[in-house]
C-alpha positions in Angstrom: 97.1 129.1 324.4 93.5 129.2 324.9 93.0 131.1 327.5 94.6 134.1 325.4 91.8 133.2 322.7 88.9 135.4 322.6 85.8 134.2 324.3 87.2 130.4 324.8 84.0 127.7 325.3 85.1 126.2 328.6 82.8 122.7 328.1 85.0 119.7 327.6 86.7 119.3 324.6 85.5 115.8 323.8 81.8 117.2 324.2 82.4 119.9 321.4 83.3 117.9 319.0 80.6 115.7 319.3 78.2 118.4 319.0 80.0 120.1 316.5 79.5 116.8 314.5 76.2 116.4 315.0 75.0 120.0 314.8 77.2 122.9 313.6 74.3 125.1 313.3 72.8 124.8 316.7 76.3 125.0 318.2 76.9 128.4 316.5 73.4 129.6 317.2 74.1 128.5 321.2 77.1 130.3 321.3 76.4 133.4 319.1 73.9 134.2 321.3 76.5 133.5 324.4 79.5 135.2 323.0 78.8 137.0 319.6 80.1 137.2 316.6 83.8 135.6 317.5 84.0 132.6 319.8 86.5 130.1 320.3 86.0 126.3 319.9 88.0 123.6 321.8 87.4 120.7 319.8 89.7 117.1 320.8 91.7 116.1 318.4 91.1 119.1 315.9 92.9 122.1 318.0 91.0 125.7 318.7 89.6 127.5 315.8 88.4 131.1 316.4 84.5 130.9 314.5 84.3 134.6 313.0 80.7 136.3 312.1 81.8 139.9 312.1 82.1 140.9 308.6 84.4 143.6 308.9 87.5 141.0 310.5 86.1 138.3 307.9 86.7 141.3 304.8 90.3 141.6 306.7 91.1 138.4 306.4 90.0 137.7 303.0 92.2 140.6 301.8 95.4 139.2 303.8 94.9 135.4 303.1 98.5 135.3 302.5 99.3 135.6 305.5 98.1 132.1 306.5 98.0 129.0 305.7 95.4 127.7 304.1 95.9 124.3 302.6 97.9 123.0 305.8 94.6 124.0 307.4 92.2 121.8 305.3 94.2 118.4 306.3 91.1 116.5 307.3 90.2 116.3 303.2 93.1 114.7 302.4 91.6 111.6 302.6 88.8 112.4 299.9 90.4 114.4 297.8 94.5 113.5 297.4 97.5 115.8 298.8 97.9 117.4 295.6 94.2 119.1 295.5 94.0 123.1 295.1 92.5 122.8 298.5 95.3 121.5 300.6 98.0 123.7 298.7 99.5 126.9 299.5 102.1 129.7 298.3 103.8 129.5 294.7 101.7 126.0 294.0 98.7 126.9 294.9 98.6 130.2 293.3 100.1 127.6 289.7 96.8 125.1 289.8 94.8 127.9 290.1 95.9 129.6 287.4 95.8 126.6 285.3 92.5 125.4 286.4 90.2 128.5 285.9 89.9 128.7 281.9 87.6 125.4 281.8 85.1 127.6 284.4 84.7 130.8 282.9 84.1 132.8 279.7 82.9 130.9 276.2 83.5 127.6 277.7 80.0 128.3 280.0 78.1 128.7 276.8 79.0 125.2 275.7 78.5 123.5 279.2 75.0 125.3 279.2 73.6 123.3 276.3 74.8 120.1 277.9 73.2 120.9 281.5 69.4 121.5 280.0 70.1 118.1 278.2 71.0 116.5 280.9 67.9 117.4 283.4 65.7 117.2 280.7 66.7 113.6 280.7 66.4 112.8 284.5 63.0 114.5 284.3 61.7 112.1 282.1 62.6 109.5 283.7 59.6 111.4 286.6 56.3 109.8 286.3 52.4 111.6 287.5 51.5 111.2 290.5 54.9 109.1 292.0 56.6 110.8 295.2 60.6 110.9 294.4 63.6 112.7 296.8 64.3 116.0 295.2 67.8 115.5 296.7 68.5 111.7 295.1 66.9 113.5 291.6 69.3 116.3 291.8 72.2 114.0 292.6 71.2 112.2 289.5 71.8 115.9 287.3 75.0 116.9 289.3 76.3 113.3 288.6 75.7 113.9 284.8 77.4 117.1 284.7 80.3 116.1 286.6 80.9 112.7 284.3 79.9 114.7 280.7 81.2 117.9 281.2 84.0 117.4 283.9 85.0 114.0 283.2 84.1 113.7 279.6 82.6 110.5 279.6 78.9 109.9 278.8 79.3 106.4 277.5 81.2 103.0 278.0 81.9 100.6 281.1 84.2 103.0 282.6 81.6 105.7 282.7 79.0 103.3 284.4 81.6 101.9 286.6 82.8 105.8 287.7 79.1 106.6 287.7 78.3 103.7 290.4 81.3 103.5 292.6 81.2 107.6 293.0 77.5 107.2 294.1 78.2 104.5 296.5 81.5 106.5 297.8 79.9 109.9 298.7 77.1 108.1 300.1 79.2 106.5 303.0 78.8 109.9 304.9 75.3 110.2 304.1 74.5 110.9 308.4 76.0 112.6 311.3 77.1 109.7 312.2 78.7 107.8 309.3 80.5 111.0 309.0 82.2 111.3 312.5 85.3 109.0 310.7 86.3 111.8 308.4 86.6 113.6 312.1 87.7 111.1 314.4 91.2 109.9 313.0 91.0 106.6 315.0 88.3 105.3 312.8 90.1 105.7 310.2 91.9 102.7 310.3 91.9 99.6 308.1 90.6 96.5 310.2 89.7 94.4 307.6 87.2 94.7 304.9 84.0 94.9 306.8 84.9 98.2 308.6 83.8 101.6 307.3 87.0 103.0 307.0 88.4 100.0 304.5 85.8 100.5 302.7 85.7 103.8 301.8 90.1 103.5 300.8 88.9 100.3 298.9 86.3 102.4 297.0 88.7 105.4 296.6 91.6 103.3 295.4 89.3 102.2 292.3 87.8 105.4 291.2 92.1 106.3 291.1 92.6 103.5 288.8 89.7 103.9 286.7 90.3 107.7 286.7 94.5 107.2 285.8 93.2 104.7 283.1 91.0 107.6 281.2 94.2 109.9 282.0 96.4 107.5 280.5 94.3 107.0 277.3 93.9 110.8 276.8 97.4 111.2 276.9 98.0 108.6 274.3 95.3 108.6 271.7 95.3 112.9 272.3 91.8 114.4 272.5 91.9 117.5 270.3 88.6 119.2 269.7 87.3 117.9 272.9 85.9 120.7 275.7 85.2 118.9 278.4 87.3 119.6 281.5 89.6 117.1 281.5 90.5 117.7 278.5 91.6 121.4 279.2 93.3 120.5 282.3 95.7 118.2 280.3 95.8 120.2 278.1 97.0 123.4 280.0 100.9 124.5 280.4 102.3 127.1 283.2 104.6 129.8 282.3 107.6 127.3 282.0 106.1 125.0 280.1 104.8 122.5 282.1 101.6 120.4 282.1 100.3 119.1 285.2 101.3 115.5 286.2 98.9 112.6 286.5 98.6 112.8 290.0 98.1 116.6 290.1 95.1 115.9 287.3 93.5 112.8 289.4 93.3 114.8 292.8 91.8 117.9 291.2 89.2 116.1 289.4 87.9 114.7 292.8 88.1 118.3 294.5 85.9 118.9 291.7 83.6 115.7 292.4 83.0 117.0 296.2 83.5 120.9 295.8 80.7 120.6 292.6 78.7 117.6 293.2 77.2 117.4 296.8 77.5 121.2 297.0 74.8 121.6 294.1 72.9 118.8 294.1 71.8 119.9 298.0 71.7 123.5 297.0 68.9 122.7 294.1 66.7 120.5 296.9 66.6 123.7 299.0 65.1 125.5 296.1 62.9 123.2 295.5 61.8 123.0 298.9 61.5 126.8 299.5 59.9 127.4 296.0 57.2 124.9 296.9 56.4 126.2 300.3 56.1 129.6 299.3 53.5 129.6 296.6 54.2 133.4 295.7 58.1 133.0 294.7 57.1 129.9 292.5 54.5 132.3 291.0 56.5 134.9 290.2 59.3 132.4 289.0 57.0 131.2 286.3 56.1 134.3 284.9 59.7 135.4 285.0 60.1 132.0 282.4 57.2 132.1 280.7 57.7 136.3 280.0 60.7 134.8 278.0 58.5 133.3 275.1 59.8 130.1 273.5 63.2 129.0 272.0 65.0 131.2 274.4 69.0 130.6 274.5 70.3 128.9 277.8 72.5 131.7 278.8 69.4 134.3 278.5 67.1 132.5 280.8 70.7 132.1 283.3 70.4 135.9 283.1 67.0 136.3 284.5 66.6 138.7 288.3 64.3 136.7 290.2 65.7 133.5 289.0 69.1 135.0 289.8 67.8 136.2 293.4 66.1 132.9 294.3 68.7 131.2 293.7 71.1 133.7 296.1 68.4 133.6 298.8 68.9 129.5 298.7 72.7 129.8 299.1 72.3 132.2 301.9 69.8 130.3 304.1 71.2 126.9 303.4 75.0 127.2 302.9 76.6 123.8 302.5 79.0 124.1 304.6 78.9 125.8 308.1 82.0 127.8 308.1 85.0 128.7 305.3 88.6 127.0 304.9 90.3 127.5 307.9 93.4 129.9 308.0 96.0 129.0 310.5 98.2 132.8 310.9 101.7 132.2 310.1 102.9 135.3 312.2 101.1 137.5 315.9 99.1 139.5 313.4 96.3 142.2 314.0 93.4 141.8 312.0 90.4 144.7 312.4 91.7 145.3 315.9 91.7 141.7 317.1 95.5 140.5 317.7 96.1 136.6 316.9 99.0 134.7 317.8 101.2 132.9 315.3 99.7 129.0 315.0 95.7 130.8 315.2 93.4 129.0 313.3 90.6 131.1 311.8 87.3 130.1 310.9 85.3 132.1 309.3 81.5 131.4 309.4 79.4 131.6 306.3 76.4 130.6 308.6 77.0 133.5 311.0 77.1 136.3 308.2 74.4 135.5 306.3 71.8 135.3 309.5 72.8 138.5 310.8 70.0 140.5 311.4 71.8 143.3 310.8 72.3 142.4 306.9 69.5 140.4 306.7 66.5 141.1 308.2 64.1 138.6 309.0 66.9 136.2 308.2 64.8 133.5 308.7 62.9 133.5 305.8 63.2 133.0 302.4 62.9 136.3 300.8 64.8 136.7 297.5 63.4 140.2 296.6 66.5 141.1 298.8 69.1 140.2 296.4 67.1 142.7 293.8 66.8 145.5 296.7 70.6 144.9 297.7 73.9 144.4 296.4 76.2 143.1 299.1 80.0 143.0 299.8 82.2 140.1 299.5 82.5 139.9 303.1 78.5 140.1 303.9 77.5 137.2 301.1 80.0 134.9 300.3 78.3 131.3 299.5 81.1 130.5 297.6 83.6 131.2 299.9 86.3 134.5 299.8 89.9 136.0 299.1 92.7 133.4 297.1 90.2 130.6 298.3 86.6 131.6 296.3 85.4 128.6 294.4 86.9 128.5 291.0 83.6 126.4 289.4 81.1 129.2 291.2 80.2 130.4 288.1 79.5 127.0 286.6 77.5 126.2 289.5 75.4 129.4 289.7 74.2 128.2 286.1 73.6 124.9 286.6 71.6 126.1 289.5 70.1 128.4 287.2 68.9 126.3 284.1 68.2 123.3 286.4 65.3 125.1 288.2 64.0 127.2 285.2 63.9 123.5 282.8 62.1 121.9 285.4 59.8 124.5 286.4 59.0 125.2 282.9 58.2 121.3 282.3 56.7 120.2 285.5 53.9 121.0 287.5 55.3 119.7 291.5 54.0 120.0 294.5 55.8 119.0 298.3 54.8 115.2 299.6 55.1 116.0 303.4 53.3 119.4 304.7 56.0 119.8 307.6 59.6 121.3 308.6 62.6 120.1 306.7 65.9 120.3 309.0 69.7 120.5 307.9 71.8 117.5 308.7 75.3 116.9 308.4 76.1 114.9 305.3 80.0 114.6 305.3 81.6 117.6 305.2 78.6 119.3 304.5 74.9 120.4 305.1 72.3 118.4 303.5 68.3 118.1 304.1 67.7 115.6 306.4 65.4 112.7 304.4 66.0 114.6 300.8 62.9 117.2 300.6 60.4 114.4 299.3 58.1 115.6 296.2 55.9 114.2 293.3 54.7 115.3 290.3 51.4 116.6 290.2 51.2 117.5 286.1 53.1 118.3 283.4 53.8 122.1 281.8 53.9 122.3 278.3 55.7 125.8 278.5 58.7 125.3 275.8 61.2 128.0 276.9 64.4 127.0 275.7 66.1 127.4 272.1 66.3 123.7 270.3 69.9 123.5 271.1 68.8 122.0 274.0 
């Protein structure tokens, strides 16, 4: 089978995966260069995936996705986020949670999550004091945390809040380095040997954020929560066309999808922007006047509207995507995509990493320029942070403005500067891309610049 795979990496399978651990972005680079923009991977244990760069087959595939599987594809997650998360389904069901998951992430119900995100980073940032060095990463964990309890989770109070707050910090920590996070590759570490190994561990923590999480379900269910916007709230809520509501289980996993899919993703996203903003003096000029152009008292979703705020934030996804390449497709027939001919059984990877440093698209690619976005609209197939086709993100949008209003409330209140004058590097954090030691900072002064409305 993979000899009839285009351009096949002939090192030893065992090798591969190692190195695709370790370094996904150097082993795309290496053979990018070697092969071009579709290459073949031989990884042991994990089968072949085709990686994809070209555009053109990746907007192919995006517009046929059902003709693969998808969620069969994604079985590696199970372990994190349940068998009944939007990720691992496909066909009629998947096509059902998605439909009855994407009210709580668009429309009206932004303007009320806005409100509660400037809130919320206004309240980590005070915590910041003068002159004291903090990990932009570990800061912005703090504000995705928030957001994910408050306005996902509902909970901003109460033992089962701090309980959910601590164990969920302590779980996605446990694949905080290439290393620790070879076991969600590797499937014979992920055995239970007793409670020291890492593995029982991780179950052990899982099984108690499932309690704790079926205990809030459980008390929703019974006590009701009308008026109440968070989330949850709407998921339970929610009936499909026969009248059903999701079950418990169905609830439970897709609240954790939402933990990893929304957490890690944004928290890492904001410490690149950080990072960039404060190494290139000009962008974090031309950010501020951008906010401070607005006057004061300005409303949440008006500064979320902003260009150059808009582009910056762009440019950071495209440089630093999260994850090196999209959900995998495995073709459920021989089919011909933009003149390449797959077998059935074919899984196909498309890379997000590949894309977005082609120098055709993106010139210079290897700097941060997000004037760009503002010269530029791209296709779905030549910027696609958020992934493509049936599988886009359903919270992008609520994550493009909590990107948004974390930058412009920090910028507008603080005055930072980078600790270290030297290279940040991506490292594999889980099943993402993180920056290695956090982007370290401190805060140099304090802005008095008042930019939002008082409703936040």
């Amino acid at each position: 089978m993979l000899s009839q795979l285009p351009n096949p990496i002939t090192s030893p399978p065992w090798w591969q995966l190692i190195n695709w651990i370790a370094d996904p972005i150097g082993y795309q680079d290496k053979y990018s260069q070697k092969y071009g923009d579709i290459f073949t991977m031989h990884l042991s244990g994990l089968g072949s995936p085709v990686v994809i760069g070209n555009p053109q087959v990746i907007g192919a595939i995006f517009s046929q996705d059902s003709q693969f599987d998808i969620g069969r594809a994604n079985a590696l997650a199970e372990p994190l986020v349940g068998r009944n998360s939007l990720m691992l389904l496909d066909g009629a069901r998947h096509r059902r949670e998605r439909k009855l998951l994407m009210p709580p992430f668009h429309g009206e119900r932004l303007q009320t999550y806005a409100q509660q995100i400037c809130l919320i980073t206004e309240q980590v940032v005070s915590q910041w004091q003068v002159n004291q060095p903090f990990i932009a990463r570990t800061a912005m964990q703090q504000v995705s945390l928030e957001v994910i309890l408050q306005i996902v989770f509902g909970l901003s109070a109460g033992e089962r809040y701090q309980q959910l707050k601590s164990l969920l910090t302590d779980w996605l920590d446990m694949t905080d380095s290439p290393l620790r996070s070879s076991m969600l590759f590797l499937r014979f570490l992920q055995q239970d040997w007793g409670a020291w190994t890492p593995w029982s561990r991780m179950k052990r923590r899982q099984r108690h954020v499932h309690d704790l999480l079926q205990a809030e379900i459980e008390e929703r269910r019974n006590k009701g929560d009308e008026g109440r916007t968070d989330v949850l709230s709407l998921m339970m809520a929610v009936r499909d066309e026969n009248g059903q509501a999701m079950s418990d289980e169905e609830v439970r996993d897709e609240l954790l999808t939402i933990l990893f899919a929304g957490h890690e993703t944004t928290a890492t996203t904001l410490a690149w922007a950080f990072y960039q903003i404060h190494q290139q003096l000009d962008v974090r000029e031309k950010l501020l006047q951008e906010l401070d152009s607005l006057g004061e008292n300005s409303p949440p979703m008006k500064i979320a509207q902003l260009p150059y705020l808009t582009a910056v934030c762009q440019e950071t996804l495209r440089m630093y995507p999260v994850i090196p390449v999209l959900f995998p497709r495995i073709t459920k027939s021989p089919i011909k995509i933009a003149g390449h001919f797959f077998d059935a059984e074919t899984t196909l990877m498309p890379s997000i990493y590949l894309v977005h440093y082609r120098e055709d698209l993106y010139p210079s690619a290897q700097q941060f320029k997000p004037e760009r976005f503002l010269e530029r609209q791209y296709s779905a197939s030549e910027y696609f942070p958020f992934g493509g086709g049936s599988r886009r993100c359903l919270g992008y949008a609520l994550a493009q403005l909590e990107m948004k209003l974390v930058l412009a409330t920090i910028l507008s209140k603080c005055q930072l500067a980078l600790a270290a004058d030297k290279p940040v590097k991506l490292q594999r954090r889980g099943f993402t891309l993180a920056p290695a030691g956090g982007v370290r900072m401190v805060m140099t002064g304090k802005r008095q610049k008042a930019i939002f409305s008082n409703q936040c």
